[in-house]
C-alpha positions in Angstrom: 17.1 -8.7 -6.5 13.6 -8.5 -8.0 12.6 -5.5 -9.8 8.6 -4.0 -9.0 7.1 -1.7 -10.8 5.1 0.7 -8.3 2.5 2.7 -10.0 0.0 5.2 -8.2 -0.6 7.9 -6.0 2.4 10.3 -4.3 1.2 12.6 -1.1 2.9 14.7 1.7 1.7 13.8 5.0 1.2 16.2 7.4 1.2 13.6 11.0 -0.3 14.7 14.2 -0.2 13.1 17.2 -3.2 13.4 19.2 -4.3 11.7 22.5 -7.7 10.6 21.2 -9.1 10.9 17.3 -11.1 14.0 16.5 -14.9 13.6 16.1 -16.1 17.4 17.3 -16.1 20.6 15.2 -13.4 21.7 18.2 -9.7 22.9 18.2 -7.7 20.1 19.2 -3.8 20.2 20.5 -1.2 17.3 19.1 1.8 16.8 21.0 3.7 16.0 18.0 3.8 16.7 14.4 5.6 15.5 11.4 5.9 16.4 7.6 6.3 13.1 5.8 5.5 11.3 2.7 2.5 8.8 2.5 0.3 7.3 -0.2 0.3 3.6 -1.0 2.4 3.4 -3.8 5.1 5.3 -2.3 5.4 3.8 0.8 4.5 0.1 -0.7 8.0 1.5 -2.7 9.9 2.2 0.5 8.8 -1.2 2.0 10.4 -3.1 -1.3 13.6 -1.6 -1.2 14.4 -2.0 2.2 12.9 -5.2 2.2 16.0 -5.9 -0.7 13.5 -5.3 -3.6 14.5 -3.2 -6.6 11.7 -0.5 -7.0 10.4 1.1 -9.9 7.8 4.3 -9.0 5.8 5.8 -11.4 3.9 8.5 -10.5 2.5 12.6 -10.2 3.3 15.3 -8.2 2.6 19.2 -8.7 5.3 21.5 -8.9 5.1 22.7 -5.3 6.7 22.4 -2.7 4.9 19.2 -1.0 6.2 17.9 -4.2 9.4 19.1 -3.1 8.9 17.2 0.1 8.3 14.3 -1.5 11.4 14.0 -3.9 13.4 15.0 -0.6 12.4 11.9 1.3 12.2 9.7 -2.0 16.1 10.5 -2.5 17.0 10.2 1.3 15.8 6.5 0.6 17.5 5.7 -2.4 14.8 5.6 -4.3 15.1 6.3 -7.8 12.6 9.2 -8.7 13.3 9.8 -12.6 9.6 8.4 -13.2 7.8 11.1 -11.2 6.3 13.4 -13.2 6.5 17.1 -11.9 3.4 19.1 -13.5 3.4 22.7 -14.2 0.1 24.6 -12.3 -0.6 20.9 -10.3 -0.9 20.6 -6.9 0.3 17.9 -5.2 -1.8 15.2 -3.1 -1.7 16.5 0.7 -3.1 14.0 3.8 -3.8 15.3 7.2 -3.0 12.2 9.8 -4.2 11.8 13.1 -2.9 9.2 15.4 -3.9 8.9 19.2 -2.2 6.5 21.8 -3.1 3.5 20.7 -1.9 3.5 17.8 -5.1 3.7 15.1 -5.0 6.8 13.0 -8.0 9.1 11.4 -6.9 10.6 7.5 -8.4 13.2 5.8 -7.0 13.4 2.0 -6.5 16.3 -0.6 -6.1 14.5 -4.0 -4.3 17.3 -5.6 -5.0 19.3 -8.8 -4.4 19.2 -12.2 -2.1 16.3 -12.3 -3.2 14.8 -15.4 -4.4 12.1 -16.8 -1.5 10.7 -19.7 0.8 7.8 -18.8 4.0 7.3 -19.5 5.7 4.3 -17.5 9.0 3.1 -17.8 10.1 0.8 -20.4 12.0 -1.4 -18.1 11.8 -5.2 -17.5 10.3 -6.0 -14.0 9.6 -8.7 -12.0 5.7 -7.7 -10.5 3.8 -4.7 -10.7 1.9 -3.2 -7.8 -0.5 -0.4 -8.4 -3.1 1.4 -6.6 -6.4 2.4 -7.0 -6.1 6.3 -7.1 -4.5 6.7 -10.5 -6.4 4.3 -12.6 -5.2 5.2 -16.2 -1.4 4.2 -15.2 -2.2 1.1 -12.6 -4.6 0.0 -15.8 -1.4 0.1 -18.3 0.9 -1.1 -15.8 -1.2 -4.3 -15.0 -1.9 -4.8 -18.8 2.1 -4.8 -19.0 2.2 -7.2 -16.4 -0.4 -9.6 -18.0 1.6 -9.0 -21.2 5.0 -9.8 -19.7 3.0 -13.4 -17.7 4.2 -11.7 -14.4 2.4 -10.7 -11.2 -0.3 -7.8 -11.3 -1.1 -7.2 -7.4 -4.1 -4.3 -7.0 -3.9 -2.4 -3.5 -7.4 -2.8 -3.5 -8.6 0.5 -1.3 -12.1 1.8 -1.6 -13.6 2.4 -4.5 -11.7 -0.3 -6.2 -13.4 0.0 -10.1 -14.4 -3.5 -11.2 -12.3 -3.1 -14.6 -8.8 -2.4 -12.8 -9.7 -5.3 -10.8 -10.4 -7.8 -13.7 -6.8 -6.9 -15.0 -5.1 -7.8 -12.1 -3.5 -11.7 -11.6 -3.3 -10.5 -7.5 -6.2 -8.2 -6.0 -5.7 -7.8 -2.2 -8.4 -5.7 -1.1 -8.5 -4.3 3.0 -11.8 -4.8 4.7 -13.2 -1.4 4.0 -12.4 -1.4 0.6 -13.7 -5.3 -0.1 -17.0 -4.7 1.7 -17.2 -1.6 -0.3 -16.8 -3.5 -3.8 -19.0 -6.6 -3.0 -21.5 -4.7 -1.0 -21.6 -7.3 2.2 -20.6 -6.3 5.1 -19.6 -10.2 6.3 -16.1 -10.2 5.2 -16.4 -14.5 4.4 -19.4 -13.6 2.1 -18.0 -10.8 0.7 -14.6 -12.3 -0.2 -16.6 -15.3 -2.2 -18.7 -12.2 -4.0 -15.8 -10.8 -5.0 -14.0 -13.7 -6.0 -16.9 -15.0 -8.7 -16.7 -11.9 -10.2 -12.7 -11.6 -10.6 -10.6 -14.0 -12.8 -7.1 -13.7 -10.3 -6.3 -14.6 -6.8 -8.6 -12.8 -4.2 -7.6 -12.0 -0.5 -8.8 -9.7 2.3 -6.5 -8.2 5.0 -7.8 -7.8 8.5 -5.3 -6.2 10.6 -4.2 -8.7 13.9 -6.6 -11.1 12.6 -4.5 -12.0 9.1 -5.4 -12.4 5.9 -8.0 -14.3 4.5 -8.3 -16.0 0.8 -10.6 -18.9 -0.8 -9.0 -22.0 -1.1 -11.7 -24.0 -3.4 -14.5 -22.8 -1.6 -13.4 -22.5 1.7 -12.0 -19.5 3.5 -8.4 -20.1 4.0 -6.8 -17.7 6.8 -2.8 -16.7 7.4 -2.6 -15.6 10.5 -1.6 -12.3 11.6 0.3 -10.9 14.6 -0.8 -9.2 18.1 1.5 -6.3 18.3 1.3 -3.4 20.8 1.0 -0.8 17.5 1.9 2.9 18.5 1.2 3.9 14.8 -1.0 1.8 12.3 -0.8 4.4 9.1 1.2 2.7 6.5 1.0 -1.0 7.6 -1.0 -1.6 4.4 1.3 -0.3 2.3 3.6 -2.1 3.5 2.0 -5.2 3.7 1.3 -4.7 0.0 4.9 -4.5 -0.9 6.4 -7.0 0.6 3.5 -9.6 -0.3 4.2 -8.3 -3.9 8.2 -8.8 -3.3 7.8 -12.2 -1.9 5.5 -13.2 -4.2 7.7 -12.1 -7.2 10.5 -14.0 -5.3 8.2 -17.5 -4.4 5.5 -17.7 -6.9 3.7 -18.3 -3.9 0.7 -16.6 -2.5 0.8 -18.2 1.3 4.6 -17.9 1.8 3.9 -13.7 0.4 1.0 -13.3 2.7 3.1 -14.7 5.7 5.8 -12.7 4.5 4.0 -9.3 4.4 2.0 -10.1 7.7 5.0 -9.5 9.4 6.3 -6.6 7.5 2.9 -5.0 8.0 3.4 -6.3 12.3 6.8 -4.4 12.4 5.3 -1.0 11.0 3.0 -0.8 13.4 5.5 -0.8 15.9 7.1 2.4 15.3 5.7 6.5 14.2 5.7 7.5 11.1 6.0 6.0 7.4 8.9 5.4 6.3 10.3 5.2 9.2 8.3 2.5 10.1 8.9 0.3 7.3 11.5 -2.7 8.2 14.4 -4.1 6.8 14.5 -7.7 5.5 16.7 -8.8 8.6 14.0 -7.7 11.2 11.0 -9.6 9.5 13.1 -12.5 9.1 13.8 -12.5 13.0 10.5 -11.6 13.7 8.7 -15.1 11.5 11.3 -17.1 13.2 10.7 -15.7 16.8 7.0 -16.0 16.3 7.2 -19.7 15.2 4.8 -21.6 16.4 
């Protein structure tokens, strides 16, 4: 069992379901509505431990009750949640989540309040780090750590993704958005070669059903992804994210992580909600050798 230190953001998600996405200054009516946890650290968490991964989450919350929320479902999933700090006066990070029927989701994000910015991470041996872009003083200690240790330091490269927290990283796995946003190109091929002359570590780009692209010399080099009929997309990069950094921790190797977390990410999108959505290490294992070409 490998051991991944998780480092970033902690939110309550507040999930409606909604027949098409909202783009009017209108009342709309959602058919269903759940109070959940979200943010990519803490789902990317979820995904590693049921994918048989040991992890370890740092991270904020205000002492409220979304924080409240949050320790509730962190605990329901064994997760260990001695590394969350609870602030006095803070408020917690709240998303609104809107998901119509096919599946694609619209988010609108609170970051919270007065949450800080001092780091204190565990001092615990681990295996890989993963970290997100929305708490940069920790993810920036926890990848130094990780350089310092000569073990994985995957970014979940979201937009903005700050060039320093980038250059730290050994792994920096950016989604479309967030890569066209740092390179400034809007074709992702060109953009992933901007982005890779100016970062020292591996460089990849997810693209939802399409796969994931990398360089491979100076080529584009593609894993293919999977066609799914997705009810519910929110989450599938976090996931993704975790299990690529499980695998990767596990392998050493970036192709067999990116095929790994492909199908991870394939499988959340298959079922509502995060975590629920998250699969076990059984399922993606029968879902790689089913898909075999």
């Amino acid at each position: 069992m490998k051991n991944i230190l998780v480092v970033g953001q902690s939110v309550a998600d507040l999930m409606f379901e909604v027949p098409e996405i909202p783009d009017m200054p209108l009342k709309y009516r959602a058919s269903e509505m759940r109070l959940s946890i979200g943010g990519c650290a803490m789902v990317a968490a979820v995904a590693i431990a049921r994918l048989g991964g040991a992890p370890i989450l740092a991270s904020r919350i205000g002492d409220d009750f979304f924080g409240g929320v949050i320790l509730d479902n962190l605990e329901r999933e064994g997760i260990d949640t001695s590394y969350i700090t609870r602030i006095d006066d803070a408020e917690t990070s709240v998303s609104s989540v809107c998901t119509n029927s096919q599946g694609e989701r619209q988010i609108v994000n609170f970051r919270g309040t007065n949450l800080g910015n001092s780091v204190e991470l565990p001092d615990l041996p681990f295996d890989a780090a993963l970290v997100d872009t929305r708490w940069e003083e920790g993810a920036e200690r926890a990848l130094e750590s990780a350089a310092a240790r000569n073990v994985p330091g995957v970014v979940d490269a979201e937009s903005p993704t700050p060039l320093r927290l980038a250059s730290l990283a050994s792994h920096v796995a950016f989604s479309a958005q967030g890569l066209r946003q740092f390179a400034g190109k809007s074709n992702l091929s060109e953009a992933l070669a901007s982005a890779s002359k100016q970062l020292p570590g591996w460089v990849s780009v997810t693209d939802g059903s399409n796969g994931t692209y990398s360089l491979n010399g100076s080529s584009v080099a593609q894993v293919p992804g999977y066609r799914v009929r997705a009810v519910d997309t929110t989450g599938a990069g976090d996931v993704w994210h975790g299990a690529f950094t499980l695998r990767l921790a596990e392998t050493g190797c970036e192709k067999e992580a990116v095929a790994f977390a492909n199908a991870a990410g394939a499988l959340k999108c298959l079922v509502k909600g995060v975590p629920a959505g998250a699969p076990v290490r059984r399922e993606v294992e029968a879902f790689i050798a089913s898909n075999a070409i």
